[in-house]
VEXTIRO-122463 format. One record per atom (N, C-alpha, C, O): residue in one letter; residue number from 1; x, y, z; atom name. Coordinates in nm, 3 decimals. Example, Ala and Ser with C-alpha at 12.3 -4.5 7.8 and 13.67 -1.06 7.14 Angstrom:
residues 2
PT	A	1	1.319	-0.569	0.780	N
PT	A	1	1.230	-0.450	0.780	CA
PT	A	1	1.320	-0.330	0.780	C
PT	A	1	1.424	-0.332	0.846	O
PT	S	2	1.285	-0.225	0.708	N
PT	S	2	1.367	-0.106	0.714	CA
PT	S	2	1.290	0.003	0.787	C
PT	S	2	1.341	0.114	0.804	O
//
This chain:
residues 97
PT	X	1	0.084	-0.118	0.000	N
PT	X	1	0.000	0.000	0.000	CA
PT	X	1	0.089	0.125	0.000	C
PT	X	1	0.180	0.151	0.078	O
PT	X	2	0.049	0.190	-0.093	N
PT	X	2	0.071	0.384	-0.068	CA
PT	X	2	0.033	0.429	-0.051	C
PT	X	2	-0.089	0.414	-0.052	O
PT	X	3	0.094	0.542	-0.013	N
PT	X	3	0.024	0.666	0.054	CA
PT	X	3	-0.059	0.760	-0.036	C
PT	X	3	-0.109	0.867	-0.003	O
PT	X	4	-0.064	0.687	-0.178	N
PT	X	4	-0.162	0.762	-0.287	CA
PT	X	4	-0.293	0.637	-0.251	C
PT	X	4	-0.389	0.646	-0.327	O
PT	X	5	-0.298	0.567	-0.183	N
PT	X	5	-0.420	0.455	-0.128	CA
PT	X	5	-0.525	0.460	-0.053	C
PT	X	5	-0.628	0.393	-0.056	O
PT	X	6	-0.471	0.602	0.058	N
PT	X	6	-0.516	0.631	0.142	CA
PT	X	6	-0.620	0.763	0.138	C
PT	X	6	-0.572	0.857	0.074	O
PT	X	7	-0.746	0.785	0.193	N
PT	X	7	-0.819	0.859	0.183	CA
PT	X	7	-0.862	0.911	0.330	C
PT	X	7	-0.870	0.833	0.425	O
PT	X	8	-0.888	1.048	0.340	N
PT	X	8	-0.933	1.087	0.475	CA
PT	X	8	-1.085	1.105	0.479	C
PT	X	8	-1.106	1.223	0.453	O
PT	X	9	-1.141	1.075	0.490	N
PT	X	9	-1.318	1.072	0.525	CA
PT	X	9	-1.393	1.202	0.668	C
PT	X	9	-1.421	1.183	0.786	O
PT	X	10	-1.397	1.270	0.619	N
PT	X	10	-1.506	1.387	0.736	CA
PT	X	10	-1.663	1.306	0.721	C
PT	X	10	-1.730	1.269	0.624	O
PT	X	11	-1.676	1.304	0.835	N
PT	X	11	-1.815	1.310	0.816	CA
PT	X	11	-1.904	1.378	0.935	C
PT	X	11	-1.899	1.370	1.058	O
PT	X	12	-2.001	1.458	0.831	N
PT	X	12	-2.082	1.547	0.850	CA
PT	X	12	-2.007	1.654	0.960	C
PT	X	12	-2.037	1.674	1.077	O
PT	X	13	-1.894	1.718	0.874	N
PT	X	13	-1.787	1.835	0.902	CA
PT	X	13	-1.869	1.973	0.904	C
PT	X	13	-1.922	2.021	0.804	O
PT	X	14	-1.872	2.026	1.025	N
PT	X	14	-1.941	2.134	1.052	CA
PT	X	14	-1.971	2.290	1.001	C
PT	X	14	-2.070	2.362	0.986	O
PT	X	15	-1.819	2.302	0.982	N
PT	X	15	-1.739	2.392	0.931	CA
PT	X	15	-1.680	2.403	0.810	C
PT	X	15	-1.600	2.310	0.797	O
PT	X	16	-1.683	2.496	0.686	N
PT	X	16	-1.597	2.486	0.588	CA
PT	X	16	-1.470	2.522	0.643	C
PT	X	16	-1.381	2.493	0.563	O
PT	X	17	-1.434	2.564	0.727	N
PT	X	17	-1.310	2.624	0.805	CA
PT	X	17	-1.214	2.464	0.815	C
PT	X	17	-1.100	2.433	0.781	O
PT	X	18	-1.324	2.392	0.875	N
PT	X	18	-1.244	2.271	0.914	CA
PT	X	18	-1.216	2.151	0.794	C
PT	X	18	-1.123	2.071	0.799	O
PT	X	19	-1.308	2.157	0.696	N
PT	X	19	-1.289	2.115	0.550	CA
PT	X	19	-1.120	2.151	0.501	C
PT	X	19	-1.012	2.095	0.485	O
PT	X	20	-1.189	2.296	0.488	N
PT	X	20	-1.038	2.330	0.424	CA
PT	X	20	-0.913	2.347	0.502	C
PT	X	20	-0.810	2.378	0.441	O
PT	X	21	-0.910	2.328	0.644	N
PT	X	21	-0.793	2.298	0.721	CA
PT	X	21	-0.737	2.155	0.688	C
PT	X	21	-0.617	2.127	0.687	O
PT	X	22	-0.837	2.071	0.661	N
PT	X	22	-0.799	1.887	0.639	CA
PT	X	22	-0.744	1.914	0.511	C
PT	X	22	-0.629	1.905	0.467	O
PT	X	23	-0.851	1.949	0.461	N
PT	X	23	-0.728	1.987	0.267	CA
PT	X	23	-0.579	2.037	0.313	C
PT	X	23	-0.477	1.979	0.275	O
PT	X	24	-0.578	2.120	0.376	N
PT	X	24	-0.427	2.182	0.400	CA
PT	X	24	-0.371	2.129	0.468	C
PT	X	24	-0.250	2.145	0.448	O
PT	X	25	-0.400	2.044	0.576	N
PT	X	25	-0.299	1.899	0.605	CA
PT	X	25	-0.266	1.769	0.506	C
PT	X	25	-0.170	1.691	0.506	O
PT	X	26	-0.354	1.776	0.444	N
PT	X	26	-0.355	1.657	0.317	CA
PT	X	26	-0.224	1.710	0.237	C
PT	X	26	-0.126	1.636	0.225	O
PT	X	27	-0.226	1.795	0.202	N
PT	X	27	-0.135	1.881	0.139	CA
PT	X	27	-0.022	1.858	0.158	C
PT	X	27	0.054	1.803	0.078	O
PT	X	28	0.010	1.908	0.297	N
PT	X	28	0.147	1.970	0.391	CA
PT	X	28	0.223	1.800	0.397	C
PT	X	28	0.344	1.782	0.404	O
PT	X	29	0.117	1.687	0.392	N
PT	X	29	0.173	1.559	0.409	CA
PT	X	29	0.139	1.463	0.274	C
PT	X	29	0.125	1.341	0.266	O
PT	X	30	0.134	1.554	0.185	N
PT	X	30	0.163	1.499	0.036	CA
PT	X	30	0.059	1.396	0.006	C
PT	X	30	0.080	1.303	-0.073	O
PT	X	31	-0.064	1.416	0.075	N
PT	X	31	-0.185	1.303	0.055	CA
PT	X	31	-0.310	1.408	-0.028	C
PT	X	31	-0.318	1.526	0.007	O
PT	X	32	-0.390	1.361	-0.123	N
PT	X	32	-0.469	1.455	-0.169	CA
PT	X	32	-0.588	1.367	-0.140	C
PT	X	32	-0.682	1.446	-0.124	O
PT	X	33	-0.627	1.259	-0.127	N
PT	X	33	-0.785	1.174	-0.141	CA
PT	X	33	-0.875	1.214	-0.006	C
PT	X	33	-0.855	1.174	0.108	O
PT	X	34	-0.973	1.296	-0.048	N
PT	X	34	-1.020	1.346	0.103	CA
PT	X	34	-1.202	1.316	0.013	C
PT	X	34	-1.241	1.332	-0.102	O
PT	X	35	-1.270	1.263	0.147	N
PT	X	35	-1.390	1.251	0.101	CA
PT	X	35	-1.472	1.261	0.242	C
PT	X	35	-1.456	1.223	0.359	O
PT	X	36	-1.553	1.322	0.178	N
PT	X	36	-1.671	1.403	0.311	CA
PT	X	36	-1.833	1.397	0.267	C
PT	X	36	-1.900	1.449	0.177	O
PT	X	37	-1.859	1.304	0.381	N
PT	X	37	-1.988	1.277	0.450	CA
PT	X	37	-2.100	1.376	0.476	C
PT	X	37	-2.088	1.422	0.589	O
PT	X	38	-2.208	1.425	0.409	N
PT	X	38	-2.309	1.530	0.434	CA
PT	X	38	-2.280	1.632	0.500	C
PT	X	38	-2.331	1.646	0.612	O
PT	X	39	-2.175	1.748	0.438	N
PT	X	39	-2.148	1.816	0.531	CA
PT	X	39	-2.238	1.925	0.576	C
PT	X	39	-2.318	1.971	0.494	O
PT	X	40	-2.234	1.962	0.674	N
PT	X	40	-2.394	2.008	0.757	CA
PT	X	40	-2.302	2.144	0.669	C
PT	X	40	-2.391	2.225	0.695	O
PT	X	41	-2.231	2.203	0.614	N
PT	X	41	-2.256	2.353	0.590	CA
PT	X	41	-2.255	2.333	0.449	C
PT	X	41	-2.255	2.215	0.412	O
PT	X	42	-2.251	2.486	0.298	N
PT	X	42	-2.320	2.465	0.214	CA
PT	X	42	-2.178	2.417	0.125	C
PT	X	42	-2.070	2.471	0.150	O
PT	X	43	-2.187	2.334	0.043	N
PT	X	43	-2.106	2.283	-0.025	CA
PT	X	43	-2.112	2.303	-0.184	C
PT	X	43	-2.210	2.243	-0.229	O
PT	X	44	-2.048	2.360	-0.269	N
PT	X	44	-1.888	2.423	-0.212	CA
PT	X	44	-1.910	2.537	-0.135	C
PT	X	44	-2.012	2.607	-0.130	O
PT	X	45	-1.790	2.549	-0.068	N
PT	X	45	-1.793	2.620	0.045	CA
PT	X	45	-1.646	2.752	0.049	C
PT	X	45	-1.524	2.739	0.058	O
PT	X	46	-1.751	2.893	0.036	N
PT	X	46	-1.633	2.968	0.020	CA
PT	X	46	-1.499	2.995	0.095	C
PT	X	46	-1.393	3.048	0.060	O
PT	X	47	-1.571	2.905	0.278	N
PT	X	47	-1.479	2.955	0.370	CA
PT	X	47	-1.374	2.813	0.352	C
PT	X	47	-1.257	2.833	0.384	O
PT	X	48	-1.400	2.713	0.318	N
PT	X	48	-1.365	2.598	0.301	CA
PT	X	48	-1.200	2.657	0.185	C
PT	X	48	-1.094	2.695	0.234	O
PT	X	49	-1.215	2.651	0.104	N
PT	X	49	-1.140	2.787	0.016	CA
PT	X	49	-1.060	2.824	0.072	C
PT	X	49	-0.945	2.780	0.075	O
PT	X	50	-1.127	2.954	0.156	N
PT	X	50	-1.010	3.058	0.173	CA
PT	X	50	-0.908	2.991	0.226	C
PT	X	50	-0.794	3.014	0.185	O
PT	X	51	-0.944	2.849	0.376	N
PT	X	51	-0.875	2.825	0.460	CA
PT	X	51	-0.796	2.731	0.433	C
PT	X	51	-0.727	2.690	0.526	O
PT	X	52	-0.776	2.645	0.256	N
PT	X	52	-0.702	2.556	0.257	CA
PT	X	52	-0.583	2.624	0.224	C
PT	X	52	-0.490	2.553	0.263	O
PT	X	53	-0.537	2.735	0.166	N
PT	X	53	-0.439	2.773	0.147	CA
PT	X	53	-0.380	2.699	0.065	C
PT	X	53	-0.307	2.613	0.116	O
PT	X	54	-0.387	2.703	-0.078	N
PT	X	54	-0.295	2.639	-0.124	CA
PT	X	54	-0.323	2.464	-0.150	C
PT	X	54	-0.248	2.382	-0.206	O
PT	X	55	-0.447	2.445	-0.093	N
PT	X	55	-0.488	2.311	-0.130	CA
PT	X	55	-0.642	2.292	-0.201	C
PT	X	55	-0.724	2.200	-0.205	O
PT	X	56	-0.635	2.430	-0.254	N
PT	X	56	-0.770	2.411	-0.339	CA
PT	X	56	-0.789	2.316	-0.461	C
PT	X	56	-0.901	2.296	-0.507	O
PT	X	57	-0.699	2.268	-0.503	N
PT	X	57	-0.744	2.130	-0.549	CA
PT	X	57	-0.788	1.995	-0.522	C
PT	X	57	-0.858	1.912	-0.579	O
PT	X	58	-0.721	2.003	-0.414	N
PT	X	58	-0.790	1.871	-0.325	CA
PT	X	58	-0.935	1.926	-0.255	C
PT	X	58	-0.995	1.833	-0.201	O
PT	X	59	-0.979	2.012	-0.249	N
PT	X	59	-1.087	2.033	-0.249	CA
PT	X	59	-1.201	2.039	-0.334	C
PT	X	59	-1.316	2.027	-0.293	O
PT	X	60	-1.162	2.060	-0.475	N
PT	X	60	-1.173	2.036	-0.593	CA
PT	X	60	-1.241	1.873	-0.648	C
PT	X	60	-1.338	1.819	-0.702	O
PT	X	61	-1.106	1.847	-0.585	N
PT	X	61	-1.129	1.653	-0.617	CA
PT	X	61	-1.214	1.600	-0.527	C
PT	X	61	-1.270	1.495	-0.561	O
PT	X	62	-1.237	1.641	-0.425	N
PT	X	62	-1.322	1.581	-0.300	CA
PT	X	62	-1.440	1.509	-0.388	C
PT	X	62	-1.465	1.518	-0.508	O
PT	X	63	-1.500	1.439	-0.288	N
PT	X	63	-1.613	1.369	-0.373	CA
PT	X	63	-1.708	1.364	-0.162	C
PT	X	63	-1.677	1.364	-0.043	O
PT	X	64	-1.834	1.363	-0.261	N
PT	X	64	-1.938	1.413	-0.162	CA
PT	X	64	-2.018	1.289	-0.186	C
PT	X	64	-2.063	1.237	-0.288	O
PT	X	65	-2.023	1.242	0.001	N
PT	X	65	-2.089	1.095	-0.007	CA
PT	X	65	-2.279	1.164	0.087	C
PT	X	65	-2.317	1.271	0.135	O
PT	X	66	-2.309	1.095	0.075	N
PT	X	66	-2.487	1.123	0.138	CA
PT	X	66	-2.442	1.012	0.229	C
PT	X	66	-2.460	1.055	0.342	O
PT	X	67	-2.389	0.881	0.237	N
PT	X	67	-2.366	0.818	0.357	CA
PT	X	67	-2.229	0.749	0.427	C
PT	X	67	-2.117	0.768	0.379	O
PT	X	68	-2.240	0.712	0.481	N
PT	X	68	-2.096	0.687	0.588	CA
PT	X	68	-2.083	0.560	0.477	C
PT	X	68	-1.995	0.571	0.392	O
PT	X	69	-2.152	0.466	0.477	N
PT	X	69	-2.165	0.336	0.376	CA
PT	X	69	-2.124	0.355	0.305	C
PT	X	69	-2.013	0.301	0.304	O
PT	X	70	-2.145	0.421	0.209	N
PT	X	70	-2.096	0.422	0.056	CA
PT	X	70	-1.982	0.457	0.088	C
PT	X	70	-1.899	0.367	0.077	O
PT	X	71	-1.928	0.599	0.139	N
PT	X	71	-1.793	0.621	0.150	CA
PT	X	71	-1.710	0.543	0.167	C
PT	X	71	-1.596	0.550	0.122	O
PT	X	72	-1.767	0.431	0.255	N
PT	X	72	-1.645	0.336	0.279	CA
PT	X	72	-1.636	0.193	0.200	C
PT	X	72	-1.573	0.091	0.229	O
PT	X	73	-1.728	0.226	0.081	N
PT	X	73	-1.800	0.068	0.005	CA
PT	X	73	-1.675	0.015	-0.046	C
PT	X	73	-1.672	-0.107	-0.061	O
PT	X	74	-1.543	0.099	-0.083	N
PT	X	74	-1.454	0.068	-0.181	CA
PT	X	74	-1.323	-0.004	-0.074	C
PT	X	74	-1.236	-0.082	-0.110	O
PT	X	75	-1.337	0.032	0.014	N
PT	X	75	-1.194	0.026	0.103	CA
PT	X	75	-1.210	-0.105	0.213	C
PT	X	75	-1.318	-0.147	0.254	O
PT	X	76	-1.073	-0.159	0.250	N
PT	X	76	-1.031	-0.245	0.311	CA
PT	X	76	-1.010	-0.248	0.431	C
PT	X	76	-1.055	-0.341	0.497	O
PT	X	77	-0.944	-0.157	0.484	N
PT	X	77	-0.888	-0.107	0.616	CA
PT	X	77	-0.946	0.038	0.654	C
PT	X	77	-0.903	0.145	0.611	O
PT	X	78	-1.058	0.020	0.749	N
PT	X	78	-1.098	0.141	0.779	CA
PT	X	78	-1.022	0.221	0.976	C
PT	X	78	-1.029	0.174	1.090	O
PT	X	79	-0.971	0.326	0.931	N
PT	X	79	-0.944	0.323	1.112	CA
PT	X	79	-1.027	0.440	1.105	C
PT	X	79	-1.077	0.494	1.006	O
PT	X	80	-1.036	0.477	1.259	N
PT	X	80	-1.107	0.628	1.293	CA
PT	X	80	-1.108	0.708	1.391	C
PT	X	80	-1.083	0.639	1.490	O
PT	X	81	-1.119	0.785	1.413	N
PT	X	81	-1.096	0.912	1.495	CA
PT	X	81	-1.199	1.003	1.544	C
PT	X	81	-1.274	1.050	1.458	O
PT	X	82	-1.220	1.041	1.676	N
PT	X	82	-1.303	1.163	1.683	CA
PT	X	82	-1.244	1.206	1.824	C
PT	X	82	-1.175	1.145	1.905	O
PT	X	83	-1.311	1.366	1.824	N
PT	X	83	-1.263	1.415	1.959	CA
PT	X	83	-1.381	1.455	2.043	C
PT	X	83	-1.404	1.556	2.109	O
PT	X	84	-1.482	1.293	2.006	N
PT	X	84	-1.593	1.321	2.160	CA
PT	X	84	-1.609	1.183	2.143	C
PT	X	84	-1.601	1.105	2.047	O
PT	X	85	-1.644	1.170	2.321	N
PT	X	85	-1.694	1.042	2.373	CA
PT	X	85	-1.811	0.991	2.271	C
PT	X	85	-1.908	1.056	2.233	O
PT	X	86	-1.773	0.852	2.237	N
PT	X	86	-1.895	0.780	2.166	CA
PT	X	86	-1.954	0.646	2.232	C
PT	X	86	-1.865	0.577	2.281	O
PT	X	87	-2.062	0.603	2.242	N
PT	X	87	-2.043	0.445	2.335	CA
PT	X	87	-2.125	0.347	2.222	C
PT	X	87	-2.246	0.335	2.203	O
PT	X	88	-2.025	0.292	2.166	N
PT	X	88	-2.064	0.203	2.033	CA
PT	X	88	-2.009	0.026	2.057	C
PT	X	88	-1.911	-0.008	2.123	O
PT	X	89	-2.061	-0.027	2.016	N
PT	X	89	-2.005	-0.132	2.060	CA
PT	X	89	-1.971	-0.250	1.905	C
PT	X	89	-2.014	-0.350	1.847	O
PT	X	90	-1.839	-0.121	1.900	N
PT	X	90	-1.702	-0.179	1.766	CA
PT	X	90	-1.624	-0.281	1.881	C
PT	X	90	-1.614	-0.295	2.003	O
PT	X	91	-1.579	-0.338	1.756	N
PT	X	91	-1.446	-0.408	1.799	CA
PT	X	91	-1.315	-0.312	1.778	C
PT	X	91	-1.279	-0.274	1.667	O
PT	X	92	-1.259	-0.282	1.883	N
PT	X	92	-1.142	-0.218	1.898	CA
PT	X	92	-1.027	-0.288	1.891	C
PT	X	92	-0.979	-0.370	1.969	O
PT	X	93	-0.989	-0.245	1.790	N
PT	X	93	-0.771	-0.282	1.765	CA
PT	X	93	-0.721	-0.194	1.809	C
PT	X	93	-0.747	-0.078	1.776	O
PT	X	94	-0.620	-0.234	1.911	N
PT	X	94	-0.521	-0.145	1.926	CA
PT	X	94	-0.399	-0.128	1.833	C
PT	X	94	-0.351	-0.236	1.798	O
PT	X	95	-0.349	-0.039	1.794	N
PT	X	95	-0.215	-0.037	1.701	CA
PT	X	95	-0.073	-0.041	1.836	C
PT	X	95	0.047	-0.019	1.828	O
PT	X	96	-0.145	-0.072	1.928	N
PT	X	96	-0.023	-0.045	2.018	CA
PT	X	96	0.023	-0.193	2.096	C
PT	X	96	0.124	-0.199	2.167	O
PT	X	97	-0.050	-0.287	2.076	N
PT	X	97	-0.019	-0.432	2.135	CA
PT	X	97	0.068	-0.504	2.069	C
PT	X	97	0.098	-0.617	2.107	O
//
């Protein structure tokens, strides 16, 4: 696998602010595949833009899913991330054992 393999997934991203901040990390770490989940603001998004700086093409390329499902219909290895408590009952891998 490469790092042209890999895709970052938002879903339902609040902010175009925070859209186009992920574009501009995608960027800064040479990854462009970014795909986003119903984003609750209006899409395309002017503030999304201003804030990638320099990564308005990967914003460009984005592709806009209506569900978490589909987004992930194509891929093998899904990991994930958030920064609020969720109580779901996944099976958790650690990358650290």
């Amino acid at each position: 696998m490469s790092f042209k393999d890999i895709y970052f997934i938002l879903v339902r991203p609040q902010l175009g602010e925070n859209i186009g901040a992920v574009a501009r990390a995608l960027k800064n770490f040479n990854l462009s595949k970014l795909r986003i989940v119903n984003p609750r603001c209006e899409w395309p998004n002017q503030k999304a833009i201003a804030t990638s700086v320099g990564a308005k093409n990967i914003l460009q390329s984005s592709k806009i899913y209506n569900s978490f499902d589909k987004s992930v219909g194509d891929l093998d290895f899904i990991f994930a991330t958030t920064s609020t408590k969720k109580n779901f009952n996944k099976k958790i891998i650690s990358i650290f054992d």
